[in-house]
N, C-alpha and C positions, 0 to 999 in steps of 0.2 A: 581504794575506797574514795565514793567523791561525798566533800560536802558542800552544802550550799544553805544559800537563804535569799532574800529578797536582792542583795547588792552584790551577792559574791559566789563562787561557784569554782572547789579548786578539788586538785585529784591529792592525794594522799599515798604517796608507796616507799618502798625499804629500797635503799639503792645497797647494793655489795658490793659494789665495783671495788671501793678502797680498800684501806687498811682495816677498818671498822664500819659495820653499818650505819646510817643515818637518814632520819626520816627529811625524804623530799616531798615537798609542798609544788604542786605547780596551780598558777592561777590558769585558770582554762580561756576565759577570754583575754589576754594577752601572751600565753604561752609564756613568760616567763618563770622562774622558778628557785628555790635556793635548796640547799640542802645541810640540814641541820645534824651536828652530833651529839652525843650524848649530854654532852659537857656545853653546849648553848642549850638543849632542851633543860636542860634543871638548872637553868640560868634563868629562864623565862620562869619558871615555878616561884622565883625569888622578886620579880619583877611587880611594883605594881600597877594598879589598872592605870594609874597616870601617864607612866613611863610609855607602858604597853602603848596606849593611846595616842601619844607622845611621834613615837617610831611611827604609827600605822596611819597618818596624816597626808592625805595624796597631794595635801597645797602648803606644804610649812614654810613659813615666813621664814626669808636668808636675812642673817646679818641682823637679827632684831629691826629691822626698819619696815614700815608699818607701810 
């Protein structure tokens, strides 16, 4: 499945290769990708939109220095 919107545009599928399945994310215009298990997806369920927002920052300031 892919989704997308105005900035972003990734594919969506089931990897089996391992021990357990886990939903792989790939972003389409850089090909990169991770793959998530059960146990980080109901990690994110727990997570709020701060945190979320937090991680998904393509410029985060290192070190607190401005």
């Amino acid at each position: 499945m892919v989704v997308g919107e105005r900035f972003a545009h990734v594919r969506l599928t089931i990897d089996t290769n391992g021990n357990d399945p886990r939903l792989r994310i790939e972003d389409l215009s850089s090909g990169n990708s991770v793959a998530l298990d059960a146990f980080m997806l109901m990690g994110l369920t727990t997570a709020s939109e701060e945190e979320l927002t937090r991680h998904m920052d393509p410029n985060p300031k290192s070190g607190g220095i401005d």
